[in-house]
C-alpha positions as CSV (number, residue, x, y, z in Angstrom):
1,X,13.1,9.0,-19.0
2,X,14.0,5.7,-20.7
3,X,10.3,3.4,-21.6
4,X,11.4,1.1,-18.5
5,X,11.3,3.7,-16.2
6,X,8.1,4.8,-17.5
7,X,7.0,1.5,-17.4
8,X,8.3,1.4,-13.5
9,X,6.2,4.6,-12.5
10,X,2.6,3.5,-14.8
11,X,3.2,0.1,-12.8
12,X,3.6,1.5,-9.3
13,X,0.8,4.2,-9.6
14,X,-1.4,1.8,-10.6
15,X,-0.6,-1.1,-8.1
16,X,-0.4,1.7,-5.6
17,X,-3.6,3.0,-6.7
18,X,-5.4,-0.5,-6.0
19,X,-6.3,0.0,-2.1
20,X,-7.7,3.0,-3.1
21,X,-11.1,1.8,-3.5
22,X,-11.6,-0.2,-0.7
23,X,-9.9,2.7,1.6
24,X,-12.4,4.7,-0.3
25,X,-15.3,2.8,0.8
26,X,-14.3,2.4,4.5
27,X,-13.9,5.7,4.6
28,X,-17.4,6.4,4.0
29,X,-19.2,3.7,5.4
30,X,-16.8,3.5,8.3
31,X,-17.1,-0.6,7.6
32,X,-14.3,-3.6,7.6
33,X,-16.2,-6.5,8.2
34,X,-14.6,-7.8,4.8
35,X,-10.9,-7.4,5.5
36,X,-9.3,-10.2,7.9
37,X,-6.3,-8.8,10.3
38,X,-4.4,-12.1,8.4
39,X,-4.6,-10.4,5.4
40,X,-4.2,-6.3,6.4
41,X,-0.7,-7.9,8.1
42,X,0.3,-9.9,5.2
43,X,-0.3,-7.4,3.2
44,X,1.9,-4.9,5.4
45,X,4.4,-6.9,5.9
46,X,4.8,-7.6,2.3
47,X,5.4,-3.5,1.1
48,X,7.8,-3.0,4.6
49,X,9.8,-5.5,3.7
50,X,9.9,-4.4,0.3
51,X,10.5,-0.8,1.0
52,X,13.4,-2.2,3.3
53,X,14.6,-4.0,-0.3
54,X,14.8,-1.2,-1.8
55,X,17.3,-0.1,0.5
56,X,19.7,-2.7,-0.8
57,X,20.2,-1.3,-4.4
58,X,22.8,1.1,-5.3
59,X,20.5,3.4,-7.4
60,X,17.0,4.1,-5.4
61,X,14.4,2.9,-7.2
62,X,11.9,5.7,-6.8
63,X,8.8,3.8,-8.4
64,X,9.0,1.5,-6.3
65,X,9.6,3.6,-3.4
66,X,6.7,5.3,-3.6
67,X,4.2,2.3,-4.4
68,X,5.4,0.9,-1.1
69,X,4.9,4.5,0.6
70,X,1.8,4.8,-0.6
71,X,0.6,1.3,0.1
72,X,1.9,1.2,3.7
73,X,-0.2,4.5,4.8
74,X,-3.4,3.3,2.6
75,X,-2.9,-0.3,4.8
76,X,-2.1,1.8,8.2
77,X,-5.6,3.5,7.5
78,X,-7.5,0.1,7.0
79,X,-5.8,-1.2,9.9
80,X,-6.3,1.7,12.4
81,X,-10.3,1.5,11.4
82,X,-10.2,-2.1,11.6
83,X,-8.7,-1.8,15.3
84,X,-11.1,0.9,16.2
85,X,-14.0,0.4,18.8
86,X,-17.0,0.3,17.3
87,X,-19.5,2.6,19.2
């Protein structure tokens, strides 16, 4: 593994990593008053369109592959509790 391609997988674990807190948090308090649909969508948006990117190079580029996986299922749970009914 060459340093960039270390440096590729520190940066997409810890970019990936970032929602973890906040999915973290809504999943134990169950609360999304602080995240706008503007920016959940955005935010979506953003990683599918740079997974589909990806897709485009000759040689997959796996770090970046897996931020955007991880992201986009991290954003999918924020969004589904966001679009919940509250009871």
């Amino acid at each position: 593994m060459t340093t960039f391609e270390l440096a590729g997988w520190i940066s997409s674990f810890l970019l990936g990593a970032c929602a973890l807190p906040q999915v973290l948090k809504t999943w134990r308090t169950g609360n999304t008053e602080g995240l706008s649909m503007a920016f959940l969508g955005m935010w979506m948006g953003g990683e599918l369109f740079g997974l589909l990117y990806t897709a485009g190079f000759a040689t997959i580029p796996w770090p970046l592959v897996v931020n955007y996986g991880a992201n986009i299922m991290m954003i999918g749970y924020l969004i589904w509790k966001k679009t919940q009914k509250k009871k």
